[in-house]
N, C-alpha and C positions, 0 to 999 in steps of 0.2 A: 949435058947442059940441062936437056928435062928434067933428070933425077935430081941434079942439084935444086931445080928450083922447088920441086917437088918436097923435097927432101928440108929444103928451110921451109917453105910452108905447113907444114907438119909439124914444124920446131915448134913454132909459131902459134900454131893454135895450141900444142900442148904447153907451151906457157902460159896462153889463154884460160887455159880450166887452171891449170895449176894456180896461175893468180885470182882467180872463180870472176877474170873479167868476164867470161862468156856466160855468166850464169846471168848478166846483165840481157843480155838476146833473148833469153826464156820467158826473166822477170818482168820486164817494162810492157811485153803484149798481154802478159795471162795478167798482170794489175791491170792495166788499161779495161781488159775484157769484164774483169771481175767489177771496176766502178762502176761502167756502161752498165752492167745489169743494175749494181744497186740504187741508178739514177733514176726517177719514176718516168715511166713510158707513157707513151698515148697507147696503150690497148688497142683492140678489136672493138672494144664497148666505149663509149664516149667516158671522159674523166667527169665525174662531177666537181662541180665549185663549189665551193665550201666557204658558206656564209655563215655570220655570227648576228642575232636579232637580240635586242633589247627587248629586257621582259615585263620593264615596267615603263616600256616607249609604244605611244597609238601610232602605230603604222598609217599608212591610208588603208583602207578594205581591199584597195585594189592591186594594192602591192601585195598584198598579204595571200590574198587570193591568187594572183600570179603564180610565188613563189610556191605554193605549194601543189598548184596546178602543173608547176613543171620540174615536180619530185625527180623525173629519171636524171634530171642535169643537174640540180641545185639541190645540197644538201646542205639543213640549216640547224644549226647551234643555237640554241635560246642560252645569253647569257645575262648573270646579276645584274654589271654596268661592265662600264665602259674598259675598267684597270684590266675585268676578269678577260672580256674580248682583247685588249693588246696583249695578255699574257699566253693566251690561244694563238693568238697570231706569232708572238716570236717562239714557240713552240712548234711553229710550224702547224698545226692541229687544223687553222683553218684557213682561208686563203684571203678575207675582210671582215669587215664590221660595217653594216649601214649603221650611221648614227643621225642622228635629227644635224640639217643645217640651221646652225645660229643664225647667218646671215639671211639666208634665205626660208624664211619659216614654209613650212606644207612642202619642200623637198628634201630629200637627203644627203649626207658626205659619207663618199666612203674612205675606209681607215686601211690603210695597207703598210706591207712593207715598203716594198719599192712600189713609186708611182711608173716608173718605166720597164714593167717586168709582164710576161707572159697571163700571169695569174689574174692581173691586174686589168689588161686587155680582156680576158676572157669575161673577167664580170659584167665590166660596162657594157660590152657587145650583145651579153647575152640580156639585161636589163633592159637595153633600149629594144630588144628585139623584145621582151616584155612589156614593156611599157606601149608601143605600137601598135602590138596585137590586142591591148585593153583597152588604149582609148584613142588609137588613131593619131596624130600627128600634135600631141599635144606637148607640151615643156615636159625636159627630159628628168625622172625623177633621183638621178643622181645628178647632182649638181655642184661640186664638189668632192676631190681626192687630197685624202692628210695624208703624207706618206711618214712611217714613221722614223726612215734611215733620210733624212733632208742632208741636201748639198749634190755638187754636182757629180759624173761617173766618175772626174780623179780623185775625189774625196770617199765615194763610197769603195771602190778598190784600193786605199790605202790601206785598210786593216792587211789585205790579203799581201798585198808588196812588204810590208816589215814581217809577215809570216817570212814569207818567203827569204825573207834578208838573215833575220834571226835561224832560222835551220840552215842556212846556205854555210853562216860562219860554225854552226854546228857538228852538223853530218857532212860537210864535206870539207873546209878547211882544216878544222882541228885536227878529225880524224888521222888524215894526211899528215900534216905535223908532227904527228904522236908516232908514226907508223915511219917515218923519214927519220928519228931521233932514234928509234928501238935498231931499223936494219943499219943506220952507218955507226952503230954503237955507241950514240955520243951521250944515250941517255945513261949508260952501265958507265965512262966514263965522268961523268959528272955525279953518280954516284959515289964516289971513290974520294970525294969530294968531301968537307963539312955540312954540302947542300944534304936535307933529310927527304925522306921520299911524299912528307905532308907539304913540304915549303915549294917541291915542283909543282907539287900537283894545283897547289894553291895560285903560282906565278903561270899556270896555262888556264883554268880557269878566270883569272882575271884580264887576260891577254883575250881571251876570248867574250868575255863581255866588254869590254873597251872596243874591242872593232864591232861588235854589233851595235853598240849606243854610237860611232861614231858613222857607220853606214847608214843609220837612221836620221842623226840630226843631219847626213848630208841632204837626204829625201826630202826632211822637211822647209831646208833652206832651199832647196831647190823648186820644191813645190809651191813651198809659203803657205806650207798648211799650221793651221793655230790651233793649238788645245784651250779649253774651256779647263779643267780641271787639270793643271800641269802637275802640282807632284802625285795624286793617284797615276797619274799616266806613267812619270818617268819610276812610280814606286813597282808598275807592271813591267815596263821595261826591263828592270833592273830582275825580277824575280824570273823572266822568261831568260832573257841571256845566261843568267847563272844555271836554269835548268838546265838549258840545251847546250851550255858549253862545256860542264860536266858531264853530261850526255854523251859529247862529243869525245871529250878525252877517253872516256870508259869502251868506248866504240875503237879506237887507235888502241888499245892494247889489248883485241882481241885480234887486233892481225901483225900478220911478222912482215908486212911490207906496205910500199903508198900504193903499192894497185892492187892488193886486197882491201886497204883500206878506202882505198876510191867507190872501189866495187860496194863494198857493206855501207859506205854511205847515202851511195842512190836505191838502195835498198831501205834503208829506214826513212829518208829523205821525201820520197813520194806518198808510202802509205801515211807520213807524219801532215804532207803541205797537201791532197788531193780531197781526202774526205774532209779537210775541216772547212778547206776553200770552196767545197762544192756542197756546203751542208745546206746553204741557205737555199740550196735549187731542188733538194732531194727531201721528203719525209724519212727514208731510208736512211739517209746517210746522217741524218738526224740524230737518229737508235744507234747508230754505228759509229761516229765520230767520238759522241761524249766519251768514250773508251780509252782515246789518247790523248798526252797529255798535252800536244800543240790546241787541241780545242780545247782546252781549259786556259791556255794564253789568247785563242782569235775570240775567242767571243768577247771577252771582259774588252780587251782592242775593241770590238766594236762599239761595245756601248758607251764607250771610254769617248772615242774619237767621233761616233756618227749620233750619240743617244745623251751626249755631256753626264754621261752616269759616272757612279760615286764609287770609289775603293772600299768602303766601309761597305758595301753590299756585296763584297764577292770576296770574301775572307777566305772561303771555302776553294778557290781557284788560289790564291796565291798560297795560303798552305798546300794545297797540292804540289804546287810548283816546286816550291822549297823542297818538300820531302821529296819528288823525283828525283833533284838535283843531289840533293845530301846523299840519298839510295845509291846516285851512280857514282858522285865522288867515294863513298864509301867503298866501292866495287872495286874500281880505279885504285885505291891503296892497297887491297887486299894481293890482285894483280901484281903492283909495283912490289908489294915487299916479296911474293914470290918469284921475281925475274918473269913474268909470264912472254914467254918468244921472245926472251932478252939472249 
């Protein structure tokens, strides 16, 4: 009885490797391990904040003297105006901008990304602990936070949720489908067919943006979130789906079954949705994100959804996309006309 149970469990796991689900055991801690470092730490050494000063704005003396009195913690940017500080800031470069308060003249607003964020805490704190040590109990000289991602945490985590929705129908639905058609043979049957191997590949590519726009307009009906600029948004949508759906297919005919292709999809699946959903926390993963092509779909998402920004500004991201998407449909026929694990 031992040996038998033995004996299947053995099976077991050698269907394990053979289908490379087990290569999933390895994969998901050494990624995990490897973002954990690329995420910025608190050191041994205290992090500096990273301020941005207007260079044609009068401070007070006593700010000014502050801030540079307390070099070991505050590290500060002189920038032109105001465009060049918010372009620092969504570069991540620096962590605000004091600017003059309109409403309040002789204090200042500070400019951030998120007003409810780490970075954000850390300056006020460390300000009014400046402001304190200068003049004792006086009006606090940040008086005023513009944040530049406005609305609330379900709005600011929608960009990252239609990530997520968009690669989910990607790397792991498609996949599967592609990889379920090749091993019950049904894809070499339907070959055999008038159907041509451009008209498939065209009829799952479009199968696969149609559930991503229809996963998404559930989100938004459910949410009740509103776009400011709707067809630049559904013109990104349209060009992310088509990426990652031929993505997707070209991915299902590098395996000859649904549980290698399950496996190879949580494999491209995390490095695609982790670095791009954790860029905004990381300078690191900053350098490291722009490199794939789901961050050339979240970001324009954000600015789209949290920033009312324009498609005619990011031309440069949706040719990207296209040409992914064409790259891997291309790939995808090359395969099909070779029978590739057919």
């Amino acid at each position: 009885m031992i040996r038998n149970i033995l004996a299947l469990a053995f099976n077991d796991l050698a269907i394990a490797l053979k289908n490379k689900t087990i290569y999933l055991i390895l994969f998901i801690p050494l990624f995990v391990f490897v973002s954990l470092k690329l995420l910025d730490r608190t050191d041994v050494e205290v992090n500096k904040i990273r301020i941005g000063l207007l260079q044609h704005y009068a401070y007070a003396p006593q700010i000014v003297g502050s801030v540079k009195a307390a070099e070991k913690i505050i590290e500060v940017t002189w920038v032109q105006n105001e465009e060049e500080g918010t372009r620092l800031l969504q570069e991540k470069k620096i962590d605000g901008v004091l600017l003059g308060n309109e409403k309040e003249p002789g204090s200042l607003a500070l400019l951030v990304l998120k007003k409810e964020s780490l970075p954000t805490l850390a300056i006020v704190e460390s300000f009014s602990a400046l402001q304190k040590a200068a003049e004792g109990g006086s009006a606090s000289w940040i008086t005023d936070i513009k944040p530049l991602h406005e609305g609330g945490i379900q709005r600011q985590t929608l960009p990252t949720w239609i990530l997520m929705l968009v690669l989910l129908v990607g790397f792991i639905i498609l996949p599967a489908q592609v990889a379920e058609e090749k091993e019950k043979k049904l894809l070499l049957a339907l070959l055999q067919t008038p159907i041509r191997e451009v008209q498939w590949l065209i009829a799952k590519v479009i199968m696969g943006m149609v559930l991503t726009m229809m996963a998404i307009l559930f989100l938004h009906l459910l949410g009740r979130f509103t776009v400011v600029n709707l067809f630049d948004y559904i013109a990104f949508i349209l060009a992310g789906s088509f990426c990652f759906s031929a993505y997707g297919v070209f991915l299902g005919f590098l395996c000859r079954n649904q549980a290698s292709a399950r496996t190879i999809g949580v494999l491209f699946y995390l490095p695609h949705l982790l670095p791009s959903a954790l860029s905004d926390f990381s300078q690191k993963l900053t350098i490291v994100a722009p490199l794939l092509p789901s961050y050339q779909f979240y970001e324009p998402l954000k600015s789209l959804l949290l920033e009312d920004g324009r498609a005619a500004n990011m031309s440069f991201e949706l040719v990207y996309l296209f040409l992914v998407g064409s790259f891997t449909f291309y790939l995808s026929y090359l395969l099909m006309k070779r029978r590739w694990l057919m």
